[in-house]
ZALO-385209 format. One line per field, with one value per residue (C-alpha): chain; residue number from 1; residue in three letters; x, y, z. Coordinates in pm, whole numbers, plus 50000, padded with zeros to 5 digits. Each point is the difference from the previous one (the first is absolute). Example, Ala and Ser with C-alpha at 12.3 -4.5 7.8 and 13.67 -1.06 7.14 Angstrom:
BEGIN
unit <- A|A $
pos <- 1|2 $
code <- ALA|SER $
c1 <- 51230|50137 $
c2 <- 49550|50344 $
c3 <- 50780|49934 $
This chain:
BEGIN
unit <- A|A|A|A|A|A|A|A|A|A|A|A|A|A|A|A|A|A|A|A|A|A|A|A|A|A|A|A|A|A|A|A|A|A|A|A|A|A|A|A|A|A|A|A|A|A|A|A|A|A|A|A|A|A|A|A|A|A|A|A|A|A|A|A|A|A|A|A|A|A|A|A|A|A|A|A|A|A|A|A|A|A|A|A|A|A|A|A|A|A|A|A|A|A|A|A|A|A|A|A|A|A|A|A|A|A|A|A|A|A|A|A|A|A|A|A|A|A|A|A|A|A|A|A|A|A|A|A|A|A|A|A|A|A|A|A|A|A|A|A|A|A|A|A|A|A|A|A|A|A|A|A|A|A|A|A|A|A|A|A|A|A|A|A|A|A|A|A|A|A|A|A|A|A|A|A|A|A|A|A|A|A|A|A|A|A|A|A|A|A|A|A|A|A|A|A|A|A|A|A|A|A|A|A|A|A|A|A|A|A|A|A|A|A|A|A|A|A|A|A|A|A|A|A|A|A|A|A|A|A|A|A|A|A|A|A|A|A|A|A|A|A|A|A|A|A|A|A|A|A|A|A|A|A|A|A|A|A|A|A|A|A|A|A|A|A|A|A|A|A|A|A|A|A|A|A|A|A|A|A|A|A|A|A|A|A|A|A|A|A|A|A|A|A|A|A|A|A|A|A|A|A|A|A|A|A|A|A|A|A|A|A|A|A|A|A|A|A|A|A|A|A|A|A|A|A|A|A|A|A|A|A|A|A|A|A|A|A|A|A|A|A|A|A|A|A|A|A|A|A|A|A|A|A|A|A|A|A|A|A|A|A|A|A|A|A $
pos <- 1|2|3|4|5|6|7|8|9|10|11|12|13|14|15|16|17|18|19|20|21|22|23|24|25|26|27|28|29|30|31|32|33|34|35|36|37|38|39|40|41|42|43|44|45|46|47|48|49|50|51|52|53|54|55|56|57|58|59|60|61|62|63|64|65|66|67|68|69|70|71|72|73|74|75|76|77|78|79|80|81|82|83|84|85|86|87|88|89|90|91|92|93|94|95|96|97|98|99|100|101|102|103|104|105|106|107|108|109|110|111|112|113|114|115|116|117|118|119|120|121|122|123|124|125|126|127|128|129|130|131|132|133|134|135|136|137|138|139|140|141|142|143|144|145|146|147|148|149|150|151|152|153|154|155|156|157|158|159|160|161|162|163|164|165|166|167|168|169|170|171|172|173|174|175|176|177|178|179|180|181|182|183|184|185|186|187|188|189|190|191|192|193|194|195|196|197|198|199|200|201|202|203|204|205|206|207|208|209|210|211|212|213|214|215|216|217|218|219|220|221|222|223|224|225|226|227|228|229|230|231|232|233|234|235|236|237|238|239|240|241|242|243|244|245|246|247|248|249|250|251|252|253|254|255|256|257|258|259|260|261|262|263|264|265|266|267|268|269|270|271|272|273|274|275|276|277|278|279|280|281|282|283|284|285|286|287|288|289|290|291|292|293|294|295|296|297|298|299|300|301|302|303|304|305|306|307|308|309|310|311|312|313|314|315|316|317|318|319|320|321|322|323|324|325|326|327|328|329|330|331|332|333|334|335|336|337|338|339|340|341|342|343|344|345|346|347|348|349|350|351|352|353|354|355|356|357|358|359|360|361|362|363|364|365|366 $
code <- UNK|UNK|UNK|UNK|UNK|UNK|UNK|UNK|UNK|UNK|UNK|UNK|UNK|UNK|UNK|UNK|UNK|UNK|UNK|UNK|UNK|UNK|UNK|UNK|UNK|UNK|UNK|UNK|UNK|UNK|UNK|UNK|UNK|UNK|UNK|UNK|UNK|UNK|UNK|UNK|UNK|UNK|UNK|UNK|UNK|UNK|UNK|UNK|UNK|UNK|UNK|UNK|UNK|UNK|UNK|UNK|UNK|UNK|UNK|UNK|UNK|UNK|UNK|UNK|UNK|UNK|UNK|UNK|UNK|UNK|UNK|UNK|UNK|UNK|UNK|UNK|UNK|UNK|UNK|UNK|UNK|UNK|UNK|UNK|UNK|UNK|UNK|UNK|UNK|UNK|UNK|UNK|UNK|UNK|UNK|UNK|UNK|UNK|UNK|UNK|UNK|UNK|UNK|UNK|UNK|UNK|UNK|UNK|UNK|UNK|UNK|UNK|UNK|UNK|UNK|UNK|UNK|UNK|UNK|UNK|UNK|UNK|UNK|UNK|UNK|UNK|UNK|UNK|UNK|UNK|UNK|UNK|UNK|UNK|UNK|UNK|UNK|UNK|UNK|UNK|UNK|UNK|UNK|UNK|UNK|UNK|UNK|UNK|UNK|UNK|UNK|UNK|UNK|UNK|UNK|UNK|UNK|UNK|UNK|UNK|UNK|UNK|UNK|UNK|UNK|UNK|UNK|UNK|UNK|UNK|UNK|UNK|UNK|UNK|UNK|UNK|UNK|UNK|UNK|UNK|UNK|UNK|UNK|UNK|UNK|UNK|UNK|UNK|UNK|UNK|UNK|UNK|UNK|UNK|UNK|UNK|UNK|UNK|UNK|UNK|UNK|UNK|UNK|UNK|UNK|UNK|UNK|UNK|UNK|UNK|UNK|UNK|UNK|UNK|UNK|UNK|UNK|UNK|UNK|UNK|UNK|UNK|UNK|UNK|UNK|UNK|UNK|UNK|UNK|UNK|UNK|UNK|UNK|UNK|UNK|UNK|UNK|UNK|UNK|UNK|UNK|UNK|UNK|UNK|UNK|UNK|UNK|UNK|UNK|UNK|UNK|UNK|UNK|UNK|UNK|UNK|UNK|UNK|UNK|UNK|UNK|UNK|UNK|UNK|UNK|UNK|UNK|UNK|UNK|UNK|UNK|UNK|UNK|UNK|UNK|UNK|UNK|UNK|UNK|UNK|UNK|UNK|UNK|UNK|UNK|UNK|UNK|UNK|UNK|UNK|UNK|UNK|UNK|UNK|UNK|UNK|UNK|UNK|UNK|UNK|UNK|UNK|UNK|UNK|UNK|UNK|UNK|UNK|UNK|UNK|UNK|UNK|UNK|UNK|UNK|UNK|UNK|UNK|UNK|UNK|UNK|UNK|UNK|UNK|UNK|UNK|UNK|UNK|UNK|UNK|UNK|UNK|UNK|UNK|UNK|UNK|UNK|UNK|UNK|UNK|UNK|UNK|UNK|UNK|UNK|UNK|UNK|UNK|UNK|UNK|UNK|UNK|UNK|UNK|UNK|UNK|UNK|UNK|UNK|UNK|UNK|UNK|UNK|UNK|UNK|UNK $
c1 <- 50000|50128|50125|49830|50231|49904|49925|49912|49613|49988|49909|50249|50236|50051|50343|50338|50178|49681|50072|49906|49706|49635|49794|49795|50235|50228|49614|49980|50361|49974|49723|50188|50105|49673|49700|49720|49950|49741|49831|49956|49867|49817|49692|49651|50189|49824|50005|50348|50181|49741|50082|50318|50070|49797|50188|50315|49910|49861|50388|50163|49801|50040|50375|50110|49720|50045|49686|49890|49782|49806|49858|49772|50102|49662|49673|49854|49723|49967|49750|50145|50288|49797|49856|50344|50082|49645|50031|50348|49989|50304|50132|50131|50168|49929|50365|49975|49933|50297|50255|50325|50237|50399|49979|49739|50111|49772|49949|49825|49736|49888|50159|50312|50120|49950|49757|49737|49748|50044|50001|50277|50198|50348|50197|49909|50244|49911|50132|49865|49817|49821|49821|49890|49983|50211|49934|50330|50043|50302|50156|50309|50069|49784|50132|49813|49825|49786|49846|49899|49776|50030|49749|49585|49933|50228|49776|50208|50310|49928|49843|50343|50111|49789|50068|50443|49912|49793|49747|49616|49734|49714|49653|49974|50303|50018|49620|50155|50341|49741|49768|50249|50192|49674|49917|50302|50003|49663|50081|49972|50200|50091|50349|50107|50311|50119|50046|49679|49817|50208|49897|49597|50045|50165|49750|49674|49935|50137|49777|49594|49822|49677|50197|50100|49714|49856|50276|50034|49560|49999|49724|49978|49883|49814|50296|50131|49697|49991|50404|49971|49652|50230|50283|49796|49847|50353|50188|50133|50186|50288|50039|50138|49980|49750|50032|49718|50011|49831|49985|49961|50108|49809|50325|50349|49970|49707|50217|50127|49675|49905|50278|49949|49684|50030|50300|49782|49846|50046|50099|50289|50383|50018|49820|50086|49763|50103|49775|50086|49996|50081|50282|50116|49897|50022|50146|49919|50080|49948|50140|49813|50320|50306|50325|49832|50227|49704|50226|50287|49709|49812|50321|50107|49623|50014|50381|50089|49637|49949|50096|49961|50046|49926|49988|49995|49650|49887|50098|49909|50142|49847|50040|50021|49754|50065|49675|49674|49782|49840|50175|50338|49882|49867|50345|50194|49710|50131|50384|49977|49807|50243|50265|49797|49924|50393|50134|49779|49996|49664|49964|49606|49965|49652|49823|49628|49794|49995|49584|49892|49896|49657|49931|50095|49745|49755|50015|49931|49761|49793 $
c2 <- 50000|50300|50276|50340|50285|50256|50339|50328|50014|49610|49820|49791|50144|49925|49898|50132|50251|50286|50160|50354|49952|49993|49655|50108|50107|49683|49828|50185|49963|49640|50000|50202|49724|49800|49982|50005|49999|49688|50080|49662|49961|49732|49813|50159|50318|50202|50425|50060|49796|50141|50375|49879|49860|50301|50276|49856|49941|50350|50086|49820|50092|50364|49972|49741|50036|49587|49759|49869|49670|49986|49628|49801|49684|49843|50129|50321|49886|50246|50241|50271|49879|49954|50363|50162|49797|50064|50399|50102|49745|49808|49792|49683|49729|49651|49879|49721|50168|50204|49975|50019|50161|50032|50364|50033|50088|49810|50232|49825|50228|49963|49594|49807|49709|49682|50052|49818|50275|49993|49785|50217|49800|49882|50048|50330|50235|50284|50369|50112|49915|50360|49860|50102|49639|49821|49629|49904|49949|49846|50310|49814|50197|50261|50271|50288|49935|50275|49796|50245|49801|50378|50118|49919|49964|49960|50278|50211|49925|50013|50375|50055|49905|50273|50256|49961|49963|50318|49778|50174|49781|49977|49988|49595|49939|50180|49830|49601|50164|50139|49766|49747|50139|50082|49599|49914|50207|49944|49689|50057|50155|50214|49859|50281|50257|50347|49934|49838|50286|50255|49813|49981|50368|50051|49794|50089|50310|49843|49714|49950|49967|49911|49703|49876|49993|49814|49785|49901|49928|49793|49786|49657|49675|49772|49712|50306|49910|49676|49936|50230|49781|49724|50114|50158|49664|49815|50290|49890|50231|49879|50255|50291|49844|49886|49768|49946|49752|50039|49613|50199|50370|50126|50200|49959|50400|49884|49880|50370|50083|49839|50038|50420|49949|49741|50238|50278|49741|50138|49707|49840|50143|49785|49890|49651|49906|49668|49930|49748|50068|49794|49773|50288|50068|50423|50132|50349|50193|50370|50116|50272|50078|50208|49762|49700|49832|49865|49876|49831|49812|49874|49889|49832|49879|49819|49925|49745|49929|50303|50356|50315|50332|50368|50277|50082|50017|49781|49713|49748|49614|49705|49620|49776|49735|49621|49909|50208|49733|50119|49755|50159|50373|49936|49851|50259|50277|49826|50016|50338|50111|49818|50203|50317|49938|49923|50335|50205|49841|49871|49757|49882|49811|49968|50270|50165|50077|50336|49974|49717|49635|50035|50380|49878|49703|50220|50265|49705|49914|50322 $
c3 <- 50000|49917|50206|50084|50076|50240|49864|50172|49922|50186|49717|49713|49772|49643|49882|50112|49779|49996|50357|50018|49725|50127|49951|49755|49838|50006|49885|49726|49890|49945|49809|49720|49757|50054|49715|50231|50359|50108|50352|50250|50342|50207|49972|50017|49987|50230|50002|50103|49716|49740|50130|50007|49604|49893|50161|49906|49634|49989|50091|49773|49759|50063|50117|49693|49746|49996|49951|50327|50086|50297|50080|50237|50153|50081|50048|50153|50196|50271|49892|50140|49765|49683|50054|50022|49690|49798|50133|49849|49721|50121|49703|50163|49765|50198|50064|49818|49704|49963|49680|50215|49747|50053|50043|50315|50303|50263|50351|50259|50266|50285|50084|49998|49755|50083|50300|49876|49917|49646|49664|49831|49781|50182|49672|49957|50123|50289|49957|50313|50277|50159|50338|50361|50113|50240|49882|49882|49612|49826|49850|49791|49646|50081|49887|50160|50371|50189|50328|50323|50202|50234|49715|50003|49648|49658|49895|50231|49854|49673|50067|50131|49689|49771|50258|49978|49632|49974|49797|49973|50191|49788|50158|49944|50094|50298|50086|49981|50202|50295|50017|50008|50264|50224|49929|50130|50324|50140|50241|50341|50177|49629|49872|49866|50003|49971|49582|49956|50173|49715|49737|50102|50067|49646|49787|50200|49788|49682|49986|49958|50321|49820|49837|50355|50127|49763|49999|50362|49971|49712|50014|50151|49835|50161|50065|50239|50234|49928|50131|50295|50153|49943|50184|50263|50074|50019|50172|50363|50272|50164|50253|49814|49669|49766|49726|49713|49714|49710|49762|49717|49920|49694|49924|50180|50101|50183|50316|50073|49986|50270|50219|49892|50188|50279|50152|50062|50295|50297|50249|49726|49901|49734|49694|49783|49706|49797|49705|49719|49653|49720|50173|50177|50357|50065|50315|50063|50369|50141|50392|50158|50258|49904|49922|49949|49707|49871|49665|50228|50240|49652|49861|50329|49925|49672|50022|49720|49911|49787|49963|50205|50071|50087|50194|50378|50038|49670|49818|49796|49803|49848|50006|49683|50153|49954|50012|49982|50199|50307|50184|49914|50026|50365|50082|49858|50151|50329|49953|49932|50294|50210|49858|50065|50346|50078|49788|50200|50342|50068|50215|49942|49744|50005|49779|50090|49664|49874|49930|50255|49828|50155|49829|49668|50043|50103|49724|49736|50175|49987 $
């Protein structure tokens, strides 16, 4: 695994031999000799590495005048998601669609290589890797790396970037950058910093409000209902925690979704959801408590079963399953609480129902 060297702002430098020259400007130096510039991030890609691909296409394209690519690795299920996609007509080549050609330069948002949140082709070469993440990536050959997990949001690095560069913010651009960076801050307690605060304070009167907001209320459809009674019924509270499994999520998203709104529960610090889809079970977690290390406890969590990650106060990972019969899901549903309970020091095993057995009975009944 490649090294990160320190650097004044506390995030990763880019290669030796560039000292005195700003990042963005080392970013853009790279990309001199390349064709076009092809914009990866993770899977479902979620506000921040949309925002994220935009604004730094927008500067390349303004900087370098080169053709730029910007790609989705998955789908957009979220609706919140689909509406900031739909609103500034985002044009998203699915990754496996893309014509790698000899001449792109590859930069990767908002994720590491090799963490397991992506379908990116190994051959393909990485330019960069711009990220805010702490998850550790294999960064061997790449040639440019930007990582400050001190930062909320990509979005408010890569506003960093147009500002050195002296780069115009255009109203839809500016729009994905804030309402990116506002997605990414709004866990409680607010994970947030000095920089991220300039940045919303830079955009706010750049961008459309009126977009936002219809944005952030995009409508619901009806499998949203449908997988939060589910994971209402089969949520149980383990002292300060609360764990819910959904058997089938409608849409992988679906399991931040409910963990977004079983943290807001007053009696619980923590919030797990595990929902299968496909042959993939979904782990998705939110703290409500400052310093939490929500991404080191989930990845303590999975260990060698799967993948995880995140930030202090959310995280998320995934398991390849070896078998989708309920047999093996309740087993693994099992393991995995075990786990939980040890990583965060609870000693009861014995979980109490979120909605009582006996109410759920007697609302079919009426």
């Amino acid at each position: 695994m490649a090294r990160r060297s320190a650097d004044p702002d506390g995030g990763s430098n880019g290669k030796s031999g560039t000292i005195g020259l700003r990042r963005s400007d080392r970013f853009l130096s790279g990309l001199q000799a390349a064709d076009r510039v092809v914009f990866v991030s993770h899977v479902q890609p979620d506000p921040d590495s949309l925002g994220s691909m935009l604004g730094l296409a927008h500067l390349v394209g303004q900087r370098l005048g080169k053709p730029t690519v910007l790609t989705r690795d998955g789908l957009i299920s979220r609706a919140e998601n689909r509406a900031m996609v739909e609103a500034l007509r985002l044009d998203l080549v699915p990754i496996e669609d893309v014509d790698w050609a000899a001449g792109d330069a590859v930069v990767m948002v908002d994720s590491q290589p090799n963490t397991g949140r992506h379908t990116f082709p190994d051959e393909v070469p990485l330019y960069a890797v711009v990220d805010h993440h702490d998850t550790p990536g294999d960064l061997d050959g790449v040639g440019f790396v930007d990582i400050r997990p001190g930062l909320g949001a990509t979005c408010t690095l890569v506003t960093k970037y147009l500002t050195e560069q002296e780069v115009p913010i255009p109203e839809a651009v500016a729009t994905a950058l804030l309402y990116a960076i506002e997605t990414e801050l709004t866990g409680f307690p607010r994970e947030a910093g000095p920089a991220d605060d300039a940045a919303l304070i830079q955009l706010y009167p750049l961008a459309d409000k009126d977009l936002i907001a219809r944005i952030r209320n995009a409508r619901l459809p009806h499998s949203h209902f449908e997988c939060l009674l589910h994971a209402l019924q089969s949520s149980f509270i383990y002292d300060r925690l609360i764990i819910s499994w959904v058997d089938d999520l409608p849409q992988p998203e679906q399991a931040a979704e409910v963990v977004d709104f079983m943290i807001r529960f007053e009696e619980v610090d923590w919030a797990v959801c595990g929902g299968v889809f496909g042959d993939q079970l979904i782990l998705s977690v939110r703290a409500a408590r400052a310093d939490a290390k929500a991404g080191e406890v989930l990845r303590q969590v999975v260990g060698k079963l799967g993948r995880a990650g995140g930030h202090d106060r959310r995280a998320g990972g995934c398991i390849t399953l070896a078998s989708t019969a309920p047999s093996a899901i309740e087993e693994l549903q099992a393991e995995l609480r075990r786990r939980f309970l040890k990583a965060l020091k609870i000693d009861d095993p014995r979980g109490q129902r979120l909605v009582p057995l006996r109410d759920m009975l007697q609302n079919l009944q009426s």
